[in-house]
C-alpha positions in Angstrom: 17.6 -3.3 -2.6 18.4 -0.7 -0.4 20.9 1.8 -1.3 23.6 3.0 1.0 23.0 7.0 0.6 20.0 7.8 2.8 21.6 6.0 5.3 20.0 6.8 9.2 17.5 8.7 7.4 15.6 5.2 6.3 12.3 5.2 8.0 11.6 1.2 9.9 8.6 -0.1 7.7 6.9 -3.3 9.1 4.3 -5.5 6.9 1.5 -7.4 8.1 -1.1 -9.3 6.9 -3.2 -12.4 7.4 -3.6 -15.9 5.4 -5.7 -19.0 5.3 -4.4 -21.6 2.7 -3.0 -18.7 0.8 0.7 -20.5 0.3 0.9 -20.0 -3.1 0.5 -16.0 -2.8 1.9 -15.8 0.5 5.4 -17.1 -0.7 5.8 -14.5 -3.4 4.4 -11.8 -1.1 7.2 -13.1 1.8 10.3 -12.9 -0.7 9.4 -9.4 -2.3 8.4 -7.6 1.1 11.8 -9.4 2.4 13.8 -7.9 0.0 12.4 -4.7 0.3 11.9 -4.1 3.9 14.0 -6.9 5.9 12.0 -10.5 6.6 12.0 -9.5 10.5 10.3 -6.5 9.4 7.3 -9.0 8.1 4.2 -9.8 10.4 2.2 -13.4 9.2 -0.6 -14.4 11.1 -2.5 -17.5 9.8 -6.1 -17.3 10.2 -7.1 -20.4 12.7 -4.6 -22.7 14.6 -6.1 -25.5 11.7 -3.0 -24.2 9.4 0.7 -24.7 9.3 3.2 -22.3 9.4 5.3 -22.4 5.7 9.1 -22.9 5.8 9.7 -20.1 3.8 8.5 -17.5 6.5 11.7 -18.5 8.3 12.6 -14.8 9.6 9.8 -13.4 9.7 6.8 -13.2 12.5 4.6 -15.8 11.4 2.3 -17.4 13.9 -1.3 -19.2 13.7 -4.6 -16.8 15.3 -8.0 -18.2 16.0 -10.1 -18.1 13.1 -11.7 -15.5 12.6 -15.4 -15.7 11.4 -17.2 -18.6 9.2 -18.5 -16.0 7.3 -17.0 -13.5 4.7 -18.4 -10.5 5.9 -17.8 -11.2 9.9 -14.6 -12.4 9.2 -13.2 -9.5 7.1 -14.4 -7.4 9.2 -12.7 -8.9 12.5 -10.0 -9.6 10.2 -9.1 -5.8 10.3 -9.9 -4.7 13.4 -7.0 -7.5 14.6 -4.9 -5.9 11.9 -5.2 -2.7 12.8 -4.8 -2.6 16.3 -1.4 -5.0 15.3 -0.5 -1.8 13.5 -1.6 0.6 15.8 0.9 -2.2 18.6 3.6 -2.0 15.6 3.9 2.2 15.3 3.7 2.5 19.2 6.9 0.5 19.3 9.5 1.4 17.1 8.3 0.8 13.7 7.7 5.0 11.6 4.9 3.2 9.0 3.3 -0.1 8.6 1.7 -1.4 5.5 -1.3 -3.3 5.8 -2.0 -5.7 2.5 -3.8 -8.9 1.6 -0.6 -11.8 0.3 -1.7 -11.1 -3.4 -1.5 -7.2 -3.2 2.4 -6.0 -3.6 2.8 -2.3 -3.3 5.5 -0.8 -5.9 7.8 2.2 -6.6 8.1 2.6 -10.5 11.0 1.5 -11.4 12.4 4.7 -13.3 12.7 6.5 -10.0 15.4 4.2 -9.3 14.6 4.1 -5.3 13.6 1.1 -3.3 10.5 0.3 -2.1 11.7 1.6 1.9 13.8 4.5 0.0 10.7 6.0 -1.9 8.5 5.5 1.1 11.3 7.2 3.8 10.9 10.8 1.3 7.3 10.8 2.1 5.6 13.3 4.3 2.8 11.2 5.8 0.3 12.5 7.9 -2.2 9.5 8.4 -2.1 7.3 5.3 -1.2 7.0 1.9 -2.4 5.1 -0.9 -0.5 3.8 -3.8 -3.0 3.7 -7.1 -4.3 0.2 -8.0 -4.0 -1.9 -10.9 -6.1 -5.5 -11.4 -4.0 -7.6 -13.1 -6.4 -10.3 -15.1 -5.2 -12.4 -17.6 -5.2 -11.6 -21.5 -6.8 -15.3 -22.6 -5.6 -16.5 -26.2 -1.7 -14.8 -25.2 -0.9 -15.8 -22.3 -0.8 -18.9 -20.6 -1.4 -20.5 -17.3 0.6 -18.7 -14.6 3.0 -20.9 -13.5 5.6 -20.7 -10.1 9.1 -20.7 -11.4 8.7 -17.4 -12.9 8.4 -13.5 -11.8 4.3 -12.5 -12.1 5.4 -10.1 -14.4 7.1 -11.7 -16.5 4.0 -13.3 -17.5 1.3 -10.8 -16.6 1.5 -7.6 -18.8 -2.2 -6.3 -18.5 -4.5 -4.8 -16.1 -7.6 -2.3 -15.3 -6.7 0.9 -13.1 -9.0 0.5 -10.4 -9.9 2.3 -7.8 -10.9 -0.7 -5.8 -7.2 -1.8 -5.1 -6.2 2.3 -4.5 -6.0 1.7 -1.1 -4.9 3.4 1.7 -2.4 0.9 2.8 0.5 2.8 4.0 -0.1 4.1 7.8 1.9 6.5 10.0 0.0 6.9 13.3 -3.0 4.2 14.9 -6.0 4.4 12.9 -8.6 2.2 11.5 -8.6 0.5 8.3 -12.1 -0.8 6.6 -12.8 -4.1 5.4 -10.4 -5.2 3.0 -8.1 -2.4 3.4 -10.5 0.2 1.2 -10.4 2.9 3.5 -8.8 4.5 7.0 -12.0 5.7 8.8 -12.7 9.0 9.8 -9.5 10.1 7.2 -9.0 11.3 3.6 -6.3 9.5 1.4 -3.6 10.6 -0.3 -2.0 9.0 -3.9 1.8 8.4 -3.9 3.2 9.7 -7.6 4.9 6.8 -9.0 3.7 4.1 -6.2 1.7 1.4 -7.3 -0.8 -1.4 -5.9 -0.5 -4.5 -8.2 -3.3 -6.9 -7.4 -2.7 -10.4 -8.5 -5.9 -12.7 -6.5 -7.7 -12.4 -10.1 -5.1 -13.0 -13.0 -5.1 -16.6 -13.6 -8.4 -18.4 -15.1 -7.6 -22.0 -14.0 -6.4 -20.9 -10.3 -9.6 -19.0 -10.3 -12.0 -22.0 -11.4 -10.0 -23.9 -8.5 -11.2 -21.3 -5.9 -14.6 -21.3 -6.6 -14.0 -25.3 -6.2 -12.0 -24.8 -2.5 -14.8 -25.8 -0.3 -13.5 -23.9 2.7 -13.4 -20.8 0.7 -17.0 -21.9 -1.1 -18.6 -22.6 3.0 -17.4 -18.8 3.5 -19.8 -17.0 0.9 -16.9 -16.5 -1.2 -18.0 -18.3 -4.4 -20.3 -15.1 -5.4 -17.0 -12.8 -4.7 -14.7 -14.7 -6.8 -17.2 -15.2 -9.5 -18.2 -11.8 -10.0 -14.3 -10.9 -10.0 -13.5 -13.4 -12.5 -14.9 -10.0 -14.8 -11.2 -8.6 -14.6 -10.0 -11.3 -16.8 -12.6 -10.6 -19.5 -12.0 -6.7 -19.5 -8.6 -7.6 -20.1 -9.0 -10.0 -22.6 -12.2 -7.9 -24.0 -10.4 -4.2 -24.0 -7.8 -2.4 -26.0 -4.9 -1.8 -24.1 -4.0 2.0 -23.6 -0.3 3.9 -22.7 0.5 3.3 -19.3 2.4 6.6 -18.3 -0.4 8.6 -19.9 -3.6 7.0 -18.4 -1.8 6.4 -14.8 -1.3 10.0 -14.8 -4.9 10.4 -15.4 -6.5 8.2 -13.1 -4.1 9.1 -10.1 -5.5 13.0 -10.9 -9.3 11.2 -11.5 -9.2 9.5 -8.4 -7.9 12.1 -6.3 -10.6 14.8 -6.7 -13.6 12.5 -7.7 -15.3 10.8 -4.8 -18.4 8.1 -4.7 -21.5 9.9 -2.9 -21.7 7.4 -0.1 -18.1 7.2 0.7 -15.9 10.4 0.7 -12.5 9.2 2.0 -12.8 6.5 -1.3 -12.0 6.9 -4.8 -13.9 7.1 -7.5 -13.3 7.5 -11.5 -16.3 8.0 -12.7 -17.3 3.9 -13.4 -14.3 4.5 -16.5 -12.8 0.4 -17.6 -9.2 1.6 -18.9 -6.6 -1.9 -19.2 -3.1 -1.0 -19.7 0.1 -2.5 -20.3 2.2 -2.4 -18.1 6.2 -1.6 -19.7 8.8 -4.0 -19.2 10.5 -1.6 -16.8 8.6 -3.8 -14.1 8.6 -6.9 -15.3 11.7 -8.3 -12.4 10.1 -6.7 -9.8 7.8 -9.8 -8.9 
C-alpha cells in the first residue's frame, strides 16, 4: 500500500507480538501488517515450544519461546517484559518505531486521509509513544451473523464501543517499557494519533467466544472470568443506539486526552461514558 512519493523519507516500522493457539487471529493480523509494513518487517513468537509455527507466516520472523507463565497474570506480565526488550533489540538496530499489539488488535489510518498505514506513521513526530484511540468491536446479535473466514472483519463487523481500554500506547520510538497487555509505557504520558485507530476484534463473535471459555488451556490459565466479563461488549452493542462516528471519535480522542483515572495518570480515562458507533463503509476493505 505504500505510495511511491515519500520515498527515503519512509520510516522502517517492525511488528511484534506473541500467540498461543491464536491461528485464526494471527492469520488476519500476518496479511494486514504484511501489506502494510513488509512480512520481514513482522516478529511472531509462539508462546511455548508445544505450538507449530503456521505456513502462512512464511516471511516473516516467527519462531516458538518457552512458555511463559501457567497463569494469566505471571504470564502477561512476563509476556511484556520479553516484548519489550524485543523492541527495545528491534530500535537499537535499524528499525525508527516498532508496534507492539496482541494478533486481534490491528492499528488503522482512516481511510479518508488516503496514506498507508507506514506513510501516516513516517509524518509523525514521536517522542516516546503514541497511541491510536480504541474501538471494541462486539457483535450486533439479531443483524449479524457468525463471523466467518472467507471474508474481510469489516465487512461483517460494523459496530463498536470507543474504549479507552484498547487506546493503547502501542506505537514506540526509543526502548521503554510497556504494561501488561500493552495499556501503558511506564514512567511516560501518551499521546492520541488524529485519524489512527485501534480496532479490537478478541470479543466480536458470540459463538467463538462461548468456544474460548470451552478451550481448556485457556480455562487452566484463569482466563474464563476475563473472557466472560468481556463477553459485555457484545451486549452494549447489541443493547445501545449507535451514534455518528466522525462526531463522537472526535470527542473521545479530546475526552481521553485531558481526562485521566486517579490511580493511573499516563492512562485514559472518559469519564465511565458507553458510546457504540458505526463505523462508515470507508473501512470496511481494510481487514
Amino acid at each position: 500500500m505504500v505510495t511511491s512519493e515519500m520515498g527515503d523519507n519512509l520510516k522502517r516500522i517492525a511488528a511484534v507480538t506473541m500467540v498461543r493457539n491464536d491461528d485464526f487471529y494471527l492469520r488476519k493480523w500476518v496479511e494486514y501488517y504484511g501489506r502494510e509494513l513488509g512480512r520481514d518487517n513482522l516478529y511472531i513468537f509462539f508462546d511455548g515450544t508445544d505450538q507449530k509455527i503456521a505456513d502462512f507466516c512464511e516471511g516473516t520472523h516467527a519462531e516458538l519461546h518457552p512458555k511463559i507463565g501457567s497463569q494469566v497474570v505471571e504470564a502477561e506480565k512476563g509476556r511484556l517484559k520479553f516484548l519489550s526488550s524485543m523492541a527495545s533489540r528491534l530500535l537499537a538496530s535499524s528499525y525508527d518505531l516498532v508496534i507492539g499489539v496482541d494478533a486481534d488488535e490491528f492499528i488503522v489510518v482512516d481511510p479518508r486521509t488516503g496514506k498507508s498505514l507506514r506513510e501516516y506513521l513516517s509524518e509523525q513526530k514521536i517522542d516516546v509513544c503514541l497511541s491510536a484511540l480504541g474501538l471494541d468491536f462486539g457483535q450486533k446479535l439479531g443483524e449479524e451473523q457468525d463471523i466467518t473466514e472467507d471474508l474481510p472483519f469489516l465487512n461483517q463487523r460494523h459496530y463498536a464501543q470507543i474504549g479507552t481500554r484498547y487506546t493503547k500506547p502501542s506505537i514506540v520510538a526509543k526502548p521503554c517499557v510497556w504494561g501488561a497487555g500493552f495499556h501503558r509505557v511506564k514512567g511516560h504520558n501518551f499521546h492520541i494519533g488524529k485519524d489512527l485507530y485501534l480496532m479490537h476484534f478478541g470479543y466480536f463473535d458470540k459463538k467463538r467466544l462461548e468456544d474460548r471459555f470451552s478451550d481448556a488451556d485457556r480455562l487452566s490459565q484463569g482466563w474464563g472470568k476475563h473472557m466472560k466479563k468481556r463477553s459485555r461488549t457484545i451486549r452494549l452493542v447489541s443493547a445501545l443506539k449507535a451514534r455518528d462516528f466522525d462526531r463522537w471519535t472526535r470527542f473521545a480522542r479530546i475526552c481521553q486526552s485531558v481526562v485521566r483515572p486517579p490511580y493511573a495518570w499516563n492512562k485514559p480515562a472518559m469519564f465511565e461514558l458507553r458510546i457504540v458507533v458505526r463505523i462508515p463503509d470507508r473501512f470496511k476493505d481494510l481487514i
